[in-house]
N, CA, C and O atoms as a GROMACS GRO file, in nm:
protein
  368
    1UNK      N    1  -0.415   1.180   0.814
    1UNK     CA    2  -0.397   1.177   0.959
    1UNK      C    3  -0.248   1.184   0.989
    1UNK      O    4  -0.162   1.120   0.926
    2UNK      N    5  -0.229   1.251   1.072
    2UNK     CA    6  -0.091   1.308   1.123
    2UNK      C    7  -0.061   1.239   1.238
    2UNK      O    8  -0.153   1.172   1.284
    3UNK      N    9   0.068   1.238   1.309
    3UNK     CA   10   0.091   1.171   1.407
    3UNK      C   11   0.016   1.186   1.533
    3UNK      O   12  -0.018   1.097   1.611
    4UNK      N   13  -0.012   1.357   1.544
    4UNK     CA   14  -0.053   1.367   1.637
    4UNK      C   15  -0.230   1.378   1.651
    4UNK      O   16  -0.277   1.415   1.758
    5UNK      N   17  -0.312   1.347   1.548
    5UNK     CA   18  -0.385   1.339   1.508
    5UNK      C   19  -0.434   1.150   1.557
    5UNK      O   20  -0.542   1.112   1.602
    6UNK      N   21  -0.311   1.069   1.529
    6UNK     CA   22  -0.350   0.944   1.590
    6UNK      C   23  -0.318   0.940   1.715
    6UNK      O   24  -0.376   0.858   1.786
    7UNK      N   25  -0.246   1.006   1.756
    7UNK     CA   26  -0.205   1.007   1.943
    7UNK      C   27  -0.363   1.054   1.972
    7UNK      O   28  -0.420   0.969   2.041
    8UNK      N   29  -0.437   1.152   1.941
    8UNK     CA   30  -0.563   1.199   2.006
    8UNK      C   31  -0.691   1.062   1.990
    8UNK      O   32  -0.782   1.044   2.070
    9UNK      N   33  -0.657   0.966   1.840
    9UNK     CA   34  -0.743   0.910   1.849
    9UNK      C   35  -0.737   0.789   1.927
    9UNK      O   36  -0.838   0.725   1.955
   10UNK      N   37  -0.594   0.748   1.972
   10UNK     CA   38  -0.566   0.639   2.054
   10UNK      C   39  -0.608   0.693   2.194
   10UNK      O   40  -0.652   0.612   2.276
   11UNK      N   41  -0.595   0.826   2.227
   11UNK     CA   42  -0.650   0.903   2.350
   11UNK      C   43  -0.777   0.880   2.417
   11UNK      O   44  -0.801   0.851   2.534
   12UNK      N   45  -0.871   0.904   2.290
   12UNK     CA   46  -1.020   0.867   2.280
   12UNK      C   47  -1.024   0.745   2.330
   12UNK      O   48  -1.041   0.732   2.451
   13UNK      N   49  -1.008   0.631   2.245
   13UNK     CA   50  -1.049   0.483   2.251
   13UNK      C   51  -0.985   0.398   2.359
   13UNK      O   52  -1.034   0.289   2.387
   14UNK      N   53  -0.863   0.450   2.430
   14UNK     CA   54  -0.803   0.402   2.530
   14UNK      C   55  -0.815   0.476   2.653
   14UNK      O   56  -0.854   0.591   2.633
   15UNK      N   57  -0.789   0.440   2.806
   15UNK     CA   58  -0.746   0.541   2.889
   15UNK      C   59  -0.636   0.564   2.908
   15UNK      O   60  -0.595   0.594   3.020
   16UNK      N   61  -0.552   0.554   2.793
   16UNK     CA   62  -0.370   0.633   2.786
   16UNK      C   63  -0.416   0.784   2.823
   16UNK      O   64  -0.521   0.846   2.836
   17UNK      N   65  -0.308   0.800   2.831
   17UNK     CA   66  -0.252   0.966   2.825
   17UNK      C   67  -0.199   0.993   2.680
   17UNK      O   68  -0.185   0.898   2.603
   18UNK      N   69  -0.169   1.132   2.641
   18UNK     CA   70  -0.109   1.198   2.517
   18UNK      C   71   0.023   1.116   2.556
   18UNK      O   72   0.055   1.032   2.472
   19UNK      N   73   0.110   1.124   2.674
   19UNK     CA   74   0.266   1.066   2.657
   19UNK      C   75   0.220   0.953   2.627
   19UNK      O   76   0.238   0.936   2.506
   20UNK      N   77   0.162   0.853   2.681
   20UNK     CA   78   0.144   0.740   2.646
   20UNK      C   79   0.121   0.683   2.516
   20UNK      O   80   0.166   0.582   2.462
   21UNK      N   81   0.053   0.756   2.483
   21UNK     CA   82   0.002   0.733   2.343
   21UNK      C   83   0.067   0.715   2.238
   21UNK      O   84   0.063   0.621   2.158
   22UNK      N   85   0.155   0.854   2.240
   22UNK     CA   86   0.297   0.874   2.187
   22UNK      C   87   0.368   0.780   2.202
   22UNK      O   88   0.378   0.723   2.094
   23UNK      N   89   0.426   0.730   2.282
   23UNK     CA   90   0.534   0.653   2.344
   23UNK      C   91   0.497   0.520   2.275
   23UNK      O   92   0.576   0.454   2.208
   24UNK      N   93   0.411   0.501   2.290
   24UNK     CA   94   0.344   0.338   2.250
   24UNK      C   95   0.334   0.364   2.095
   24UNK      O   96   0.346   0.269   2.018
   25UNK      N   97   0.314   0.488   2.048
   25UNK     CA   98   0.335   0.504   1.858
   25UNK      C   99   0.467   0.474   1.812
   25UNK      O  100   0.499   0.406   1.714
   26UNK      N  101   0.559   0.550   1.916
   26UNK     CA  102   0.725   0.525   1.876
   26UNK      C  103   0.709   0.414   1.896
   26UNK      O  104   0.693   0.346   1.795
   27UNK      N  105   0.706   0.352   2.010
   27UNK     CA  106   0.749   0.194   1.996
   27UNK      C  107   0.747   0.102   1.869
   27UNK      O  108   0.837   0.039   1.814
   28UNK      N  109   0.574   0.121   1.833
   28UNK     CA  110   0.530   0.078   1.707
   28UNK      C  111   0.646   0.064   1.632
   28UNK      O  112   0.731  -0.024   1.624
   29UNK      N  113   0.625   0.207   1.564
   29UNK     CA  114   0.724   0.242   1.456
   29UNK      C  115   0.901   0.187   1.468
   29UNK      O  116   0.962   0.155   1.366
   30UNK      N  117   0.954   0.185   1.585
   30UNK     CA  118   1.124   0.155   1.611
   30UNK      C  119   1.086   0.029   1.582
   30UNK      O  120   1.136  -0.026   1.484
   31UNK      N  121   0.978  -0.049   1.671
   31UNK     CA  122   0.966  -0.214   1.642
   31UNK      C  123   0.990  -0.255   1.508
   31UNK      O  124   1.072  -0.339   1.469
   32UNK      N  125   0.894  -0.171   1.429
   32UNK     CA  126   0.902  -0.198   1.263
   32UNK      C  127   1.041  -0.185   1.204
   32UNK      O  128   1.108  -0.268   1.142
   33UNK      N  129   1.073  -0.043   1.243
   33UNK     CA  130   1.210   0.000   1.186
   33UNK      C  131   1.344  -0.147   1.167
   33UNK      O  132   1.414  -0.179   1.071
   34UNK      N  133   1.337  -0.183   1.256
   34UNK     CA  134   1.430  -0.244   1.378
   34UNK      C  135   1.426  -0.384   1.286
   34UNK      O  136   1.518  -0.421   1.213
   35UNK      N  137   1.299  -0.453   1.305
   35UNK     CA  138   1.283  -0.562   1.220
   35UNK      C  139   1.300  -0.534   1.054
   35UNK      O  140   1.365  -0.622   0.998
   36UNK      N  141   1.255  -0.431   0.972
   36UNK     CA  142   1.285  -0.408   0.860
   36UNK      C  143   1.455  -0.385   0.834
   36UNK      O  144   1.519  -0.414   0.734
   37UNK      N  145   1.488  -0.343   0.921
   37UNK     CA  146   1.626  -0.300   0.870
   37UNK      C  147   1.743  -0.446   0.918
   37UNK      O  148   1.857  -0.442   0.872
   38UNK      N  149   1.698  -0.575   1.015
   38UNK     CA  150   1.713  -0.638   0.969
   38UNK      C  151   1.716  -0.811   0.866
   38UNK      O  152   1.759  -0.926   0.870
   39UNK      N  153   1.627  -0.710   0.775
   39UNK     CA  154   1.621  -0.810   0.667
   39UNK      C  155   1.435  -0.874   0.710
   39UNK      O  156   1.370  -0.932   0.623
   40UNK      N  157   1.386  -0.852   0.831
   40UNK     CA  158   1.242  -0.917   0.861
   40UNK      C  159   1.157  -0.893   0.805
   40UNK      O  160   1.179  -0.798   0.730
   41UNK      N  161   1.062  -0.930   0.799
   41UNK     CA  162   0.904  -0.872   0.734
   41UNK      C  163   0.825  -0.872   0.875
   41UNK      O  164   0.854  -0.949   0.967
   42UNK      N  165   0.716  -0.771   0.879
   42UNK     CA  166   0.652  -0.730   0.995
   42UNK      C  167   0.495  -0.770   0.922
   42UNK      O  168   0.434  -0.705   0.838
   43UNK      N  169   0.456  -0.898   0.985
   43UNK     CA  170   0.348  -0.899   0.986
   43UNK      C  171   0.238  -0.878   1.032
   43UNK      O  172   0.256  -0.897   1.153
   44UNK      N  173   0.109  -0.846   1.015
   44UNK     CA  174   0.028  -0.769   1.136
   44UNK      C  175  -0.132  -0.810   1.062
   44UNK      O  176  -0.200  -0.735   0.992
   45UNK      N  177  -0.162  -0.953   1.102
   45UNK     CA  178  -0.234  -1.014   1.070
   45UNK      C  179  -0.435  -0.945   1.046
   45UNK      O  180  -0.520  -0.965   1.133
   46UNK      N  181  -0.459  -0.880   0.934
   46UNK     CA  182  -0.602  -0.827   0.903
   46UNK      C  183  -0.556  -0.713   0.904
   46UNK      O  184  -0.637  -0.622   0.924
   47UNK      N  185  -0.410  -0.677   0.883
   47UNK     CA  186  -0.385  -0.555   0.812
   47UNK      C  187  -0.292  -0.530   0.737
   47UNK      O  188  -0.286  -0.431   0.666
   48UNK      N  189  -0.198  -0.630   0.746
   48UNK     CA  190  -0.101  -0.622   0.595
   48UNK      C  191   0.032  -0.630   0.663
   48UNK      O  192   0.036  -0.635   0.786
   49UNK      N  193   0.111  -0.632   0.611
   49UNK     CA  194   0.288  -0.668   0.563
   49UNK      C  195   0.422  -0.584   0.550
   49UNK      O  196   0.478  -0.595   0.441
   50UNK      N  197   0.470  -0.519   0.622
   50UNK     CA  198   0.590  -0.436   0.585
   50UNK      C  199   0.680  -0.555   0.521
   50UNK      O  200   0.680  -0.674   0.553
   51UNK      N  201   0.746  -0.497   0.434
   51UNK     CA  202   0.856  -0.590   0.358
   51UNK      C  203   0.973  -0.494   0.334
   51UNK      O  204   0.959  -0.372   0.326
   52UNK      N  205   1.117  -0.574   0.322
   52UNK     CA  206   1.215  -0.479   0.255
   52UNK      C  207   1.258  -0.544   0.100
   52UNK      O  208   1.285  -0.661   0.074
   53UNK      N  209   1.253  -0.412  -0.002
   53UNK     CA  210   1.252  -0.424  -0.133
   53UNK      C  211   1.402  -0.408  -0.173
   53UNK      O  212   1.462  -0.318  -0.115
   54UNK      N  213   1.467  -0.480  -0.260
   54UNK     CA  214   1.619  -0.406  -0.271
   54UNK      C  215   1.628  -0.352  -0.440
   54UNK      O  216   1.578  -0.413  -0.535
   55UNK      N  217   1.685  -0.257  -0.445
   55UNK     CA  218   1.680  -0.174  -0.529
   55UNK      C  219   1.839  -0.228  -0.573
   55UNK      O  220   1.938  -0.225  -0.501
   56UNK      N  221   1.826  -0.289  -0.745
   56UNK     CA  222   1.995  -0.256  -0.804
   56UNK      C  223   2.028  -0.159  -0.846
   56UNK      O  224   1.956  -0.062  -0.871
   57UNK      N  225   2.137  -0.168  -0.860
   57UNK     CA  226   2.183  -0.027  -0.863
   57UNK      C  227   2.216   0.009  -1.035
   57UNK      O  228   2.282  -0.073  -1.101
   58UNK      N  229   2.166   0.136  -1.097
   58UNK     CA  230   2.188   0.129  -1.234
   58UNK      C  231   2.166   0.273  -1.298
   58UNK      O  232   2.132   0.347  -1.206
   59UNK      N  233   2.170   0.326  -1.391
   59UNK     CA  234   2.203   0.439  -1.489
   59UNK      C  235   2.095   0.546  -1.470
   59UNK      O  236   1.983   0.501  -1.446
   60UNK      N  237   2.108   0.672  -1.475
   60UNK     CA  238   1.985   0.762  -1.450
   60UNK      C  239   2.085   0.879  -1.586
   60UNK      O  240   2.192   0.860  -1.645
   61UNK      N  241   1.993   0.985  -1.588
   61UNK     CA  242   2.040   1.119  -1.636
   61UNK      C  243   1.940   1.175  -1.564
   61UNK      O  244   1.823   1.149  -1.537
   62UNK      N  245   2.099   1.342  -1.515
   62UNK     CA  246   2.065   1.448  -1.451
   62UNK      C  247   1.934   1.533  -1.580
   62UNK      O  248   1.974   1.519  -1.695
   63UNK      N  249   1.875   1.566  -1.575
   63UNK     CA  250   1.740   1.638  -1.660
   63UNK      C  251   1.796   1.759  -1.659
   63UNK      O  252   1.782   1.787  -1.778
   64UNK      N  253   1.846   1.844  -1.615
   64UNK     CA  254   1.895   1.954  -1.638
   64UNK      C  255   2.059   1.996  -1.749
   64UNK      O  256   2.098   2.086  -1.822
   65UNK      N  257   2.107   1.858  -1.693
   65UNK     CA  258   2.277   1.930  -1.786
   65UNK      C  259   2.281   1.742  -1.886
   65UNK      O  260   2.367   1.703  -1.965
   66UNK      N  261   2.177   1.680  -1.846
   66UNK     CA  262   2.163   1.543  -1.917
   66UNK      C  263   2.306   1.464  -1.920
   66UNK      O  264   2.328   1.381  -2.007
   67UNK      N  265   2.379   1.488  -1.844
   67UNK     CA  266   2.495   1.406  -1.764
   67UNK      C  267   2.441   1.296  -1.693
   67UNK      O  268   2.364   1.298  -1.597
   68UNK      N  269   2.515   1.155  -1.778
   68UNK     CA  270   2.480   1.037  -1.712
   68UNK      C  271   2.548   1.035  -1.546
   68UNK      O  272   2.659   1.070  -1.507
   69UNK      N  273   2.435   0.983  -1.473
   69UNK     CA  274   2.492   0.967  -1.334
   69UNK      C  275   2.447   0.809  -1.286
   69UNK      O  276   2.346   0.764  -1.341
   70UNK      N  277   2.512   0.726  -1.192
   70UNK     CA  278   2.520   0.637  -1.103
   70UNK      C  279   2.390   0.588  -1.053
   70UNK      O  280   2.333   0.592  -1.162
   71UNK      N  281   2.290   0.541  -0.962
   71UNK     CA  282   2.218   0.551  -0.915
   71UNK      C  283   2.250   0.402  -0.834
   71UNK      O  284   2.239   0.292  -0.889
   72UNK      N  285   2.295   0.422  -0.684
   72UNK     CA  286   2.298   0.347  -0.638
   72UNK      C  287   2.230   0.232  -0.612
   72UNK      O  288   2.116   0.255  -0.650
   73UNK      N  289   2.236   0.122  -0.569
   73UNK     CA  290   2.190   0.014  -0.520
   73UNK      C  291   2.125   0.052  -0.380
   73UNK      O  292   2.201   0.094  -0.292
   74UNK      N  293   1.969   0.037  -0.351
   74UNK     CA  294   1.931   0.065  -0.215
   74UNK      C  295   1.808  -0.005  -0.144
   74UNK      O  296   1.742  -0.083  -0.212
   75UNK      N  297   1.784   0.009  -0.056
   75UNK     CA  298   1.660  -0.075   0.012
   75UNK      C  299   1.580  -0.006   0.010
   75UNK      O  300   1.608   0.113  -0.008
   76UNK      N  301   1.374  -0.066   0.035
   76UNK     CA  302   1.321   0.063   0.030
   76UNK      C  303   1.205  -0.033   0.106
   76UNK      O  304   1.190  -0.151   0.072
   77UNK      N  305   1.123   0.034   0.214
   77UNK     CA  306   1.033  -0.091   0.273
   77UNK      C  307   0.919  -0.057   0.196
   77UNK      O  308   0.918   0.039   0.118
   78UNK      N  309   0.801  -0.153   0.220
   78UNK     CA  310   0.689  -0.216   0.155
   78UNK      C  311   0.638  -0.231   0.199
   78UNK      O  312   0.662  -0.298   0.300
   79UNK      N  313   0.467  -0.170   0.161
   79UNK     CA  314   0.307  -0.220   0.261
   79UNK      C  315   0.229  -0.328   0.138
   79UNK      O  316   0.207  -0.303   0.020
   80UNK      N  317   0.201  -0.441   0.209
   80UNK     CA  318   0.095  -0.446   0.114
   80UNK      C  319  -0.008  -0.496   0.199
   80UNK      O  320   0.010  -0.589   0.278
   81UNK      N  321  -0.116  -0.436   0.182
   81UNK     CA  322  -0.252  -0.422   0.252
   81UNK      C  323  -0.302  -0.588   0.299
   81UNK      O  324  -0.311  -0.683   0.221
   82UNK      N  325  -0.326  -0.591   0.435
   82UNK     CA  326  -0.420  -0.752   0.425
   82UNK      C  327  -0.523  -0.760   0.308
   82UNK      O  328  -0.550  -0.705   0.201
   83UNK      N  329  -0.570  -0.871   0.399
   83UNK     CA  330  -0.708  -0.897   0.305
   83UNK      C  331  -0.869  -0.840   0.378
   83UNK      O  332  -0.981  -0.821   0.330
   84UNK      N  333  -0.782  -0.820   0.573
   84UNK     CA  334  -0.924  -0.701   0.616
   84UNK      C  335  -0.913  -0.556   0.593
   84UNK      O  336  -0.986  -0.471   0.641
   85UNK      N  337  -0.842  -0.544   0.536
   85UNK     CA  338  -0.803  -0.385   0.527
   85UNK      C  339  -0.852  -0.372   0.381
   85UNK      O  340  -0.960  -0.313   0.384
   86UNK      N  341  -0.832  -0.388   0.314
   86UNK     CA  342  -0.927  -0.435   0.197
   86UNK      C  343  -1.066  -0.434   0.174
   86UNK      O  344  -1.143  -0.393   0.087
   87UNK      N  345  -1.071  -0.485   0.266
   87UNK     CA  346  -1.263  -0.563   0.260
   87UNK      C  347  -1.304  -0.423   0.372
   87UNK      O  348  -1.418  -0.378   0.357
   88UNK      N  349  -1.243  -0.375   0.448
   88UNK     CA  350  -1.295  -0.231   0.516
   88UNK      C  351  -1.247  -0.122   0.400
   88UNK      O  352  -1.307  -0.014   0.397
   89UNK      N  353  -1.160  -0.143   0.325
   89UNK     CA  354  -1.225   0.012   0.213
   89UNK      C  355  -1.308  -0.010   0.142
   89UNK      O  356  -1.395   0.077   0.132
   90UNK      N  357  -1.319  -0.123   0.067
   90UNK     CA  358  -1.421  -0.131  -0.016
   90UNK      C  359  -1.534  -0.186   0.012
   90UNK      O  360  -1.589  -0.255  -0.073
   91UNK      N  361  -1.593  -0.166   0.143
   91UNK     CA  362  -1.739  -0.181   0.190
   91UNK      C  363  -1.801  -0.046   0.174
   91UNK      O  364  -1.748   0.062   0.201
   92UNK      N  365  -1.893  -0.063   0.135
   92UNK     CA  366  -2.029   0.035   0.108
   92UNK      C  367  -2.122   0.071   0.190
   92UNK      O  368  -2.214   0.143   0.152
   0.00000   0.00000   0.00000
């Protein structure tokens, strides 16, 4: 499912509009952004957890000329599924 693929299904189930729909997806997403970037975890209770992961920073090789290179130190966010999101995939 694509973005605009969930704007149509929030369309359906709500009486938003397509802008609306949209608008209220960005929000979502900046909200998350916003809190992940600083340092928060986004919880969203019967569906799981954004987290930020920090990456140290340490040794790689390029695969082509096998020249050791750098590999920075970086952040990287994180889902991990509730426990209803869960129990809705693996129902039968």
């Amino acid at each position: 499912m694509n973005k605009m693929e969930l704007v149509e299904h929030i369309v359906a189930e709500t009486e938003l509009s397509k802008t609306a729909a949209a608008a209220v997806i960005d929000a979502i997403v900046g909200g998350i952004t916003k809190a992940l970037k600083k340092g928060d975890d986004v919880r969203l209770v019967g569906f799981g957890t954004f987290s930020v992961k920090k990456r140290a920073a340490g040794k790689g090789r390029n695969p082509a000329t096998g020249a050791s290179i750098k590999i920075p130190a970086s952040k990287n966010a994180r889902f991990k599924a509730g426990t209803a999101l869960k129990a809705a995939l693996n129902k039968k």
